[in-house]
N, C-alpha and C positions, 0 to 999 in steps of 0.2 A: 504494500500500500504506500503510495507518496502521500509526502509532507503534505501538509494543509496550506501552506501557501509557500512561494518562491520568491524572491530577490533576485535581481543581478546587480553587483557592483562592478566597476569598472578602474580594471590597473593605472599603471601611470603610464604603461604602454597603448593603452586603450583597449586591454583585451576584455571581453565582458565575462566576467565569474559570478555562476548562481553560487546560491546557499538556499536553505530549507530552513523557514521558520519555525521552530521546537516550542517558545515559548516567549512572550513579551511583560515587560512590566514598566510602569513607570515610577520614580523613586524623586524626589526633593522637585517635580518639574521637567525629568530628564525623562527620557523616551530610550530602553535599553531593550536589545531585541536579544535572543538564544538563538544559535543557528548553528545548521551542520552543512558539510559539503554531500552528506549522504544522501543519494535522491530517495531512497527506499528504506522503511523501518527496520529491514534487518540487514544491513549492509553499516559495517564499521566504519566512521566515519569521524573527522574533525568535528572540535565544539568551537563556537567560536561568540565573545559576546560585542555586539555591535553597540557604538552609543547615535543617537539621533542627533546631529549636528547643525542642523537644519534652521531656517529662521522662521517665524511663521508666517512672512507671505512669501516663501521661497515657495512655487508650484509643486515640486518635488521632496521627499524626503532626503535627509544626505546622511551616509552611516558613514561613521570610521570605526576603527576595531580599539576596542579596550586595553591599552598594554601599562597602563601606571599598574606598579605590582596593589598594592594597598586598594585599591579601586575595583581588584581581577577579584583577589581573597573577597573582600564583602559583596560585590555583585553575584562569584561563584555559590558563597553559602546562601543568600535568596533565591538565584534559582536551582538550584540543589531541594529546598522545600518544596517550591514549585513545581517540581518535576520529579518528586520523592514517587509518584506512581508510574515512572517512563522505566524506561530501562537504559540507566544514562549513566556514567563513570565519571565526574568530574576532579580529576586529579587536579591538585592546590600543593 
């Protein structure tokens, strides 16, 4: 079964990379997405969490990837809750 919804981000080469939305939450005003590169639930796959960068009368949403360590650790253990019924591994 594929993910419930899809993404494409786009490199700095301009190449277009899906991801699969697992889970989203919003936290202090910020828009933070869970996603994997796996298109299919049983297929091992990257997690990756995205934050919403975006301004709000930007037409588009804009994601970059989460890499402050302090930021991974407490956004990892909220969706780690959230996803406490997936079948998901989130190493910290």
């Amino acid at each position: 079964m594929a993910q419930d919804e899809k993404i494409s981000l786009r490199t700095d080469t301009g190449e277009s990379v899906d991801f699969y939305v697992l889970e989203e939450t919003r936290i202090n005003g910020m828009n933070y997405l869970m996603v994997t590169d796996a298109e299919q639930d049983d297929e091992d796959g990257e997690c990756y969490i995205l934050k919403d960068v975006s301004k709000p009368e930007d037409p588009e949403a804009a994601y970059e990837f989460v890499e402050r360590e302090e930021e991974l650790d407490s956004l990892g253990r909220i969706f780690a809750e959230l996803t406490e019924d997936m079948d998901i591994e989130i190493e910290r």
